[in-house]
C-alpha positions in Angstrom: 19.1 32.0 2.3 15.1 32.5 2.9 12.6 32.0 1.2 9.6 34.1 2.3 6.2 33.9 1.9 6.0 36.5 -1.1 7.1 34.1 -3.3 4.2 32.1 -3.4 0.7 32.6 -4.8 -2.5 31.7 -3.8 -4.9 29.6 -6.1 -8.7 28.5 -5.6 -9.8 26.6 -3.1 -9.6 22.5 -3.3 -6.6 23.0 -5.4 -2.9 23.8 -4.2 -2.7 26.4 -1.6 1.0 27.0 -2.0 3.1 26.9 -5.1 7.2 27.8 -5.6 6.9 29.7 -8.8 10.7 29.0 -9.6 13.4 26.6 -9.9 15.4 27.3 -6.4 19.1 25.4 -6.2 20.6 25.5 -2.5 23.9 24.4 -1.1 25.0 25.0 2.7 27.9 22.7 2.3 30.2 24.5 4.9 27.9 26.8 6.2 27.3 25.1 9.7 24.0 25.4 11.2 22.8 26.9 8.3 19.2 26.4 6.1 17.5 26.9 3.3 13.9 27.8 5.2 10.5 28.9 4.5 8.6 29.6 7.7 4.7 28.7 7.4 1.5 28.8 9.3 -0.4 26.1 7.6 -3.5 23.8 8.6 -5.2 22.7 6.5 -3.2 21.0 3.4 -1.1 17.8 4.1 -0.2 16.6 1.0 3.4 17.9 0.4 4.1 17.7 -4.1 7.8 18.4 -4.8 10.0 18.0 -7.5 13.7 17.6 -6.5 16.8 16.7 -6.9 19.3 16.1 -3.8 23.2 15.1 -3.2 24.0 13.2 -0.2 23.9 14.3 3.1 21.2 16.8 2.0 17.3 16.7 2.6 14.1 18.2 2.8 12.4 18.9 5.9 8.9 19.4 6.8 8.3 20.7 10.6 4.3 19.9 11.9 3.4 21.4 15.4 0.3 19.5 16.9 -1.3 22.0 19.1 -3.2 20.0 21.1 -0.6 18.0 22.3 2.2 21.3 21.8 4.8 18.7 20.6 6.6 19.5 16.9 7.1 16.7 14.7 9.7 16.5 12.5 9.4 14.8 8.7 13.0 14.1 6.8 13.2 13.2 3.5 16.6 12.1 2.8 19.5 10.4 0.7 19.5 7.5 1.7 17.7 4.2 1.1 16.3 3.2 4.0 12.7 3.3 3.8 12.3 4.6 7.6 13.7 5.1 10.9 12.8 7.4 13.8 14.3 8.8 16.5 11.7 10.5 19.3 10.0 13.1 16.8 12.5 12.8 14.4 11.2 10.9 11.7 13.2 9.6 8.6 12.3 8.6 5.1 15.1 7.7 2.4 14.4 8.6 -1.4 17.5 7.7 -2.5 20.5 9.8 -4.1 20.1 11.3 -7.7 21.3 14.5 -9.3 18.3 14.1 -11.9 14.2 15.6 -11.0 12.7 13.2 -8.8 8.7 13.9 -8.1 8.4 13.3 -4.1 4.2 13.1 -3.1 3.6 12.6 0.6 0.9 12.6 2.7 2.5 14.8 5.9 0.0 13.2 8.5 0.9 9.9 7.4 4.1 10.1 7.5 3.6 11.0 11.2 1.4 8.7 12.0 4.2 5.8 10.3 6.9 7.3 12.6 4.7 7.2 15.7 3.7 3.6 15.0 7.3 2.4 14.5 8.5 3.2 17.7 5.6 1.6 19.5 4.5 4.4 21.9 2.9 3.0 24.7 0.9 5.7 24.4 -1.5 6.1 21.7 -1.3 9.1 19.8 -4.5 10.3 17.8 -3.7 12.4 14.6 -6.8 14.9 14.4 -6.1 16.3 11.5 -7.4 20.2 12.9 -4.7 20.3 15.4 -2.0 19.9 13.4 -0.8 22.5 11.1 2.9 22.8 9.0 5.0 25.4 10.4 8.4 24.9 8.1 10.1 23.4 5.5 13.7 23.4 5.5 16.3 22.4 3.1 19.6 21.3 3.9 22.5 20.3 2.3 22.9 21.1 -2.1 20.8 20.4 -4.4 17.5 22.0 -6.2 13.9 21.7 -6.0 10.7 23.1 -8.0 7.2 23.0 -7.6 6.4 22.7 -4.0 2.9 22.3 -3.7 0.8 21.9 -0.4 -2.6 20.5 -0.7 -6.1 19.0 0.6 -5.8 16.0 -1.8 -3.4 15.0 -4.8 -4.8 11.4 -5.6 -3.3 10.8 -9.4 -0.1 12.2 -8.3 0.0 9.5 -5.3 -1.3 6.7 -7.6 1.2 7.5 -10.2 3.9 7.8 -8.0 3.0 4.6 -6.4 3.1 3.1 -10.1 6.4 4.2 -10.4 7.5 3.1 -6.9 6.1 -0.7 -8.2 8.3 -0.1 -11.3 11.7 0.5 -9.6 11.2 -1.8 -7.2 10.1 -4.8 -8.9 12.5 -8.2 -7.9 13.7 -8.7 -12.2 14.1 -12.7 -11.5 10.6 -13.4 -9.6 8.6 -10.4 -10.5 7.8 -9.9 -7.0 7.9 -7.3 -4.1 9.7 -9.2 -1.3 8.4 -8.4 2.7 11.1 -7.4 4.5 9.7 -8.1 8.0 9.5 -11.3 9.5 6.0 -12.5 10.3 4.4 -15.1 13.0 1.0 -16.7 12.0 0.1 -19.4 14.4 1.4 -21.5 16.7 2.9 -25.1 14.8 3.6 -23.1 11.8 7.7 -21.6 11.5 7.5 -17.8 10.7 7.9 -16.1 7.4 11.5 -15.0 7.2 12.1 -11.6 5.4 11.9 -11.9 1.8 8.3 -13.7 1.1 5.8 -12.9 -1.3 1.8 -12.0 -0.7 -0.3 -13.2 -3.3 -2.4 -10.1 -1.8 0.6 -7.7 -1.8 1.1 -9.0 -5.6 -2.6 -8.6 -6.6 -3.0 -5.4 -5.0 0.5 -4.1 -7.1 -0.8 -5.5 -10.5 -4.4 -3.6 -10.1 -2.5 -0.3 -9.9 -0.1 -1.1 -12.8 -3.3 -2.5 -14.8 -4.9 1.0 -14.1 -1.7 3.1 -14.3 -1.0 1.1 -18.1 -4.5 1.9 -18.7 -4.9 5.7 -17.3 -1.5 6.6 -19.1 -3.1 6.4 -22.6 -1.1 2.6 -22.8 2.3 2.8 -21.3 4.0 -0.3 -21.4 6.3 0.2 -18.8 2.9 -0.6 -16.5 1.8 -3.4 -18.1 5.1 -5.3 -18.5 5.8 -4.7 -15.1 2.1 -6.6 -14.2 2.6 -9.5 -16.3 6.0 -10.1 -14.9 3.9 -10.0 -10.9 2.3 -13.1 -12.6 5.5 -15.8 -11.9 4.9 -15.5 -8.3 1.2 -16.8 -8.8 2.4 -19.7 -10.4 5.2 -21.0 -8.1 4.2 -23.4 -5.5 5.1 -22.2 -1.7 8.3 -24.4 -1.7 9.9 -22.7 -4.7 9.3 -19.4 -3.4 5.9 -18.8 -4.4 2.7 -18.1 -3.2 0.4 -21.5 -4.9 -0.3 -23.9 -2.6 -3.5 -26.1 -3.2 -6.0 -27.9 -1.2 -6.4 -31.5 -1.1 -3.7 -31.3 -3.2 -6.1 -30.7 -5.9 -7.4 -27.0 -5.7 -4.7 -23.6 -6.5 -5.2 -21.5 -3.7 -2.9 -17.7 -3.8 -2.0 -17.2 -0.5 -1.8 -13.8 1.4 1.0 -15.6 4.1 2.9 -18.4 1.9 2.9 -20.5 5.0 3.5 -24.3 5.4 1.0 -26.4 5.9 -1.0 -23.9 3.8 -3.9 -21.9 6.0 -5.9 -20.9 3.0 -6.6 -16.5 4.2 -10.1 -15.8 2.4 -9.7 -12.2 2.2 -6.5 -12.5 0.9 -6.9 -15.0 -1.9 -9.6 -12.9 -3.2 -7.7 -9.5 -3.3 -5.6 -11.6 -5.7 -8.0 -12.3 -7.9 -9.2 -8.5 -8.4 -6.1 -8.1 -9.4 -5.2 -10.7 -11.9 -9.2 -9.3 -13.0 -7.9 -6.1 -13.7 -4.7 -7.5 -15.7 -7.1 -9.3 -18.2 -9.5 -6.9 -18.2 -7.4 -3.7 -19.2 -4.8 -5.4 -21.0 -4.5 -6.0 -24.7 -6.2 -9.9 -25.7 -2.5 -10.9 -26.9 -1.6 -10.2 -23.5 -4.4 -12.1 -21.3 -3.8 -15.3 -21.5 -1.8 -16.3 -18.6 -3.6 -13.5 -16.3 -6.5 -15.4 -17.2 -5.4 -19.0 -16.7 -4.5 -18.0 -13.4 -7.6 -16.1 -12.6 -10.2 -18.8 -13.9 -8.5 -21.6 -12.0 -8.8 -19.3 -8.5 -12.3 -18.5 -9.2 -12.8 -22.5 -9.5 -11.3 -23.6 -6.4 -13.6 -20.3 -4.3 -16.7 -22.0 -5.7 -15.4 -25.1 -4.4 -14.1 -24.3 -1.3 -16.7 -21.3 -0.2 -18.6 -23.0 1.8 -16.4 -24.9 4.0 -16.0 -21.0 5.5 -19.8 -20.6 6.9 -20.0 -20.9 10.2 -23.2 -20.5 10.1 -23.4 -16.9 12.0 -20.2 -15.9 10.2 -17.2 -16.6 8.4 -13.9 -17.9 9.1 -11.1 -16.0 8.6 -9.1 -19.1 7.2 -9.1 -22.9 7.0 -6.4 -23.6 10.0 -9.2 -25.9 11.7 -8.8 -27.9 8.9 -4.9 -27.7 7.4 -3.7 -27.7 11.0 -6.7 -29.6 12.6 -6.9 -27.2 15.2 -9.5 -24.6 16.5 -11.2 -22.3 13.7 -10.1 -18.3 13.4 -13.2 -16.7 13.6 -13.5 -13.3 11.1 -14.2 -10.5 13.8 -16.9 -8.2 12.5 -14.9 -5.8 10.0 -13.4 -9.1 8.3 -16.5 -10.6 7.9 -18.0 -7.3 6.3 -15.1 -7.5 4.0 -16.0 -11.1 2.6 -19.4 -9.9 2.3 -18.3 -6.9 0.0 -15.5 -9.0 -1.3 -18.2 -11.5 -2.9 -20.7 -9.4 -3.6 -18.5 -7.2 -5.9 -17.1 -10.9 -7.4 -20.8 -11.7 -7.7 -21.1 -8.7 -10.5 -18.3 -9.9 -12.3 -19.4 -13.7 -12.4 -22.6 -13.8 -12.4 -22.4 -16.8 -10.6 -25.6 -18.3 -7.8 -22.9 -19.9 -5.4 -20.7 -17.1 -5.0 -24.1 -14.3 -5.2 -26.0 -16.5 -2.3 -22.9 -17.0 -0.1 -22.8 -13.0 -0.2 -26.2 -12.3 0.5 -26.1 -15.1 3.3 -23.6 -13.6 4.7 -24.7 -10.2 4.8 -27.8 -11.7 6.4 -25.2 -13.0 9.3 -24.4 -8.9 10.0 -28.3 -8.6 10.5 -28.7 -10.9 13.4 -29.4 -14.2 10.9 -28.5 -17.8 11.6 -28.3 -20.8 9.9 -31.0 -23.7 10.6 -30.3 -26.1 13.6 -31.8 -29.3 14.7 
């Protein structure tokens, strides 16, 4: 079975360039080397919108030739439930098994670049985003699919589905997302073993469900799923949390839930736009604890701010004095990022330490230094 070009119509420009008018329903089962296809010549939409529904051992396929480099990269979405795996320019996403619609929003060139990355190429691949263009899109095994959509940009689709994707794959007993990787910090610290929270990861998931709870005219799916992120914030490190506090005496969220503590600025403050955008968007019987957790954060940054001026910079974290060792230096781009991370807090709190740290800082990116002897 083909399906040709014919079928689809064209629609202003900006919007989606290529639409499947009708419900299709495949199955190949049988039929060795055989395809549902639809040949294409296509450069300059990425964002693939489907709605599907696929049996195992079946999948969608998305075929990208990069001109430049004349090598043909290969996306499959497929049953299965691992999140990624590749295989030379074979690339391999799982979205599960289900015989009910299932919305599927990808960016292609992502996708690619998530492959590419995964395999550690010694050689570095740049994704220019003119010399790639989609060339097919296959189908293989049974199932059926609707409005396939190809297009420049599809950002509420991708925030909702990312909503939903926070949803179904909440932890129910810590109301957590769990990192699956294992991760190294610094020498005299034991690495994080597969399964540990981010108080950044968990701020950055509540903003979206704030906004998604908010957007969707009040769906309380959203929200419930936010104020359950919240029992993460409040468990010290060595119950599985992501609290640990300085001097013993000051919370601090922490980005890597390390012991001894490290105290990541950039991190810690990610969190608190997030528990920000729980109190702010939720309904006042709902605040409370978002905003126990958010007042007593913003206490301990006043507190502690200043311990990370260098003088002509920032420090990334306080290692030099948890682990008495040397100070971790923010490189440029972090250092911008604490300078827009407290000038942004500095609108919400109207507050002279946090407001004169920031404008300090940014005064460090013009060449600036503190007073010496």
């Amino acid at each position: 079975m083909f399906l040709g070009s014919e079928i689809f119509s064209g629609h202003p420009k900006g919007q989606s360039l290529k639409h499947l008018e009708h419900i299709a329903l495949w199955n190949d089962v049988g039929q060795k080397g055989q395809t549902v296809s639809l040949k294409l010549n296509h450069g300059s939409d990425f964002i693939l919108g489907v709605t599907l529904s696929i049996l195992s051992n079946s999948s969608l396929s998305v075929a990208l030739e990069n001109s430049e480099l004349q090598e043909m990269w290969r996306l499959h979405y497929v049953c299965s439930r691992d999140l990624i795996t590749a295989r030379g320019q074979d690339i391999y996403y799982g979205i599960g098994c289900s015989s009910t619609w299932q919305t599927l929003t990808r960016d292609l060139l992502i996708d690619v670049q998530k492959g590419v990355l995964l395999q550690e190429k010694k050689r570095k691949i740049k994704l220019v985003k003119s010399k790639f263009k989609v060339t097919h899109i296959h189908l293989y095994g049974s199932g059926s699919i609707d409005n396939l959509t190809l297009s420049t940009s599809d950002h509420m689709a991708q925030f909702y589905a990312t909503a939903e994707w926070l949803v179904n794959h909440q932890d129910p007993k810590t109301g957590g997302w769990p990192n699956p990787v294992r991760r190294r910090i610094t020498a005299g610290i034991g690495d994080l073993k597969p399964g540990w929270y981010s108080a950044m990861g968990q701020g950055h998931a509540i903003s979206v469900l704030s906004r998604a709870y908010y957007h969707s005219g009040g769906n309380v799916t959203y929200l419930n799923t936010a104020l359950r992120a919240l029992k993460v914030f409040k468990l010290p490190i060595y119950k599985g949390g992501v609290q640990s506090k300085f001097l013993d005496k000051f919370p601090w969220y922490e980005e890597y839930p390390t012991t001894p503590a490290v105290f990541i600025l950039n991190g810690f403050i990610y969190s608190l736009f997030g528990l920000y955008d729980l109190v702010t968007l939720s309904p006042r019987s709902k605040q409370k604890e978002a905003l126990s957790l958010y007042d007593q954060g913003i206490t301990s940054l006043k507190r502690m701010l200043n311990m990370y001026d260098t003088g002509s910079g920032s420090s990334y974290d306080l290692r030099h004095i948890s682990l008495g060792i040397a100070p971790k230096i923010a490189r440029c781009d972090y250092h911008a990022t604490h300078v827009n991370q407290l000038l942004l807090l500095a609108t919400i709190e109207k507050d002279k330490i946090i407001s004169d740290t920031g404008q300090r800082w940014a005064g460090y990116i013009q060449g600036k230094r503190a007073s010496h002897n």
